[in-house]
One Martini backbone bead per residue (centre of mass of N, CA, C, O) as a GRO file, in nm:
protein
   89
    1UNK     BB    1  -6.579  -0.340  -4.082
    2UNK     BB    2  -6.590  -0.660  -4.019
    3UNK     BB    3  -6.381  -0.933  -4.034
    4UNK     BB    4  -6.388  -1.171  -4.161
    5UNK     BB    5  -6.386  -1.530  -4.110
    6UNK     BB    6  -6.188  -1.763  -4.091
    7UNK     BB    7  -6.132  -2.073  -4.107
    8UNK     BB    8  -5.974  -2.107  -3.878
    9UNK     BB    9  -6.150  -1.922  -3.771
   10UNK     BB   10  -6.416  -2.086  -3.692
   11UNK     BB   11  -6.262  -2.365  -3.562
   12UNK     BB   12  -6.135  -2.227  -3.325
   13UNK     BB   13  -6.452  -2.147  -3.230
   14UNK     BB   14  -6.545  -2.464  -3.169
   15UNK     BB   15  -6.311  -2.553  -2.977
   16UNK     BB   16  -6.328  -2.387  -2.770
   17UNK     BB   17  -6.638  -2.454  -2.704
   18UNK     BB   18  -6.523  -2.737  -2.586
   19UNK     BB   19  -6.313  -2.673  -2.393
   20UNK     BB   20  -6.184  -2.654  -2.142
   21UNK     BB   21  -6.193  -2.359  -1.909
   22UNK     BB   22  -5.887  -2.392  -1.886
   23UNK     BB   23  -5.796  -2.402  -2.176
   24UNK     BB   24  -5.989  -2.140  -2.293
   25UNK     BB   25  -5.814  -1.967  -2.113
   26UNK     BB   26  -5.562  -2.035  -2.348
   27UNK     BB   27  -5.607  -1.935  -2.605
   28UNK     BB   28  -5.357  -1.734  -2.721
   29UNK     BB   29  -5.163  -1.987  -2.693
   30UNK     BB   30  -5.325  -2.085  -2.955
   31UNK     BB   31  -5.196  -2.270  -3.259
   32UNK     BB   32  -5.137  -2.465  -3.524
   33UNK     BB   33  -4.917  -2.616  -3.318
   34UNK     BB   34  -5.134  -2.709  -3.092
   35UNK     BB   35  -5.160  -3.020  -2.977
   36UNK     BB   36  -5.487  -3.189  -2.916
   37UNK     BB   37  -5.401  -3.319  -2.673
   38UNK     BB   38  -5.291  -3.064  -2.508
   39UNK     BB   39  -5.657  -3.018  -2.467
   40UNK     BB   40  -5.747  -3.335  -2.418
   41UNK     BB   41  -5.812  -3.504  -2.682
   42UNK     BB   42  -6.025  -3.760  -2.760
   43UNK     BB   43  -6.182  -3.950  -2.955
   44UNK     BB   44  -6.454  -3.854  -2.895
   45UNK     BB   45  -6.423  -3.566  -2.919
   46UNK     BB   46  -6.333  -3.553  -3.206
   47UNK     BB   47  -6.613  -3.664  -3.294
   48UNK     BB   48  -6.774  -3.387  -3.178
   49UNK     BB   49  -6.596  -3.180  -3.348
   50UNK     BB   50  -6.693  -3.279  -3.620
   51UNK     BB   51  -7.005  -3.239  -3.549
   52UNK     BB   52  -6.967  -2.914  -3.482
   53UNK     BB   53  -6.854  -2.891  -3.834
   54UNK     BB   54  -7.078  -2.954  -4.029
   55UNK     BB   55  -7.155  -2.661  -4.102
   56UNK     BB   56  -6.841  -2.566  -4.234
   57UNK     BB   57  -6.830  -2.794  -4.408
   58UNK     BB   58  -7.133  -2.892  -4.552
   59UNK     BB   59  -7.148  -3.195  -4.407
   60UNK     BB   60  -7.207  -3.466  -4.323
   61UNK     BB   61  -7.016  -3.688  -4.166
   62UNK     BB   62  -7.139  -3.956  -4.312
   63UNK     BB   63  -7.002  -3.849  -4.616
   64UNK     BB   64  -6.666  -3.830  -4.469
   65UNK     BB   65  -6.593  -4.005  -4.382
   66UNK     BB   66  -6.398  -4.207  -4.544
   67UNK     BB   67  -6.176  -3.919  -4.498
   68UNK     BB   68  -6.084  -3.992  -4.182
   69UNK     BB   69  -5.791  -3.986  -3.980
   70UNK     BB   70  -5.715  -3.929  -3.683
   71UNK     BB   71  -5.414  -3.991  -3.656
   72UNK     BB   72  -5.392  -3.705  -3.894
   73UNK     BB   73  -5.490  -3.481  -3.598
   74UNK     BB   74  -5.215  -3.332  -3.413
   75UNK     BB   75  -5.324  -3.033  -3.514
   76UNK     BB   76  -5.490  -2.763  -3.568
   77UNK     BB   77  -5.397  -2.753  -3.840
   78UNK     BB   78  -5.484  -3.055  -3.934
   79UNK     BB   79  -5.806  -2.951  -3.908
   80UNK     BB   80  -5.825  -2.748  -4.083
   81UNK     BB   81  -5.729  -2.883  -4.318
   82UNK     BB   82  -5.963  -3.123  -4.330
   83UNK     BB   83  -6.214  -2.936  -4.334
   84UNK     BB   84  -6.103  -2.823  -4.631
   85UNK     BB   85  -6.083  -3.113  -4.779
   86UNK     BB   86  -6.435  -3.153  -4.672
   87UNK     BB   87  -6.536  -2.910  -4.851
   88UNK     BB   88  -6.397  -3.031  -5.176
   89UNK     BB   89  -6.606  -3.283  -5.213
   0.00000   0.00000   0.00000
């Protein structure tokens, strides 16, 4: 029986399927400590991957936009914790 997906891998599988080919395919060496810029992330980006979340966080983005600052989502776990915490809104 496989075993469920954590919420890591949850969020981490739709991160990787939208970064760059080049990037996911380091996908192994990448963990919750690996900075989301040296993945190439910028602003946009951010937004689009918010929006790839909709369906784990389990709300629409625009009822938890202001629950979100860009600016404290550092590492893949930072964004794992938000997930986490728009999850429980």
């Amino acid at each position: 029986m496989p075993t469920p997906m954590t919420l890591f891998d949850e969020v981490f599988r739709v991160l990787v399927a939208m970064l760059d080919e080049d990037v996911a395919d380091r996908r192994d060496e990448l963990s919750a400590s690996t900075p989301l810029q040296s993945l190439g992330m910028d602003s946009m980006k951010y937004i689009n991957l918010l929006l790839s979340l909709e369906d784990i966080i389990g709300k629409e983005l625009d009822e938890v936009a202001e629950h979100i600052d860009l600016a404290e989502i550092t590492t893949v776990g930072d964004l794992v914790a938000l997930v986490e915490r728009l999850r429980a809104l």
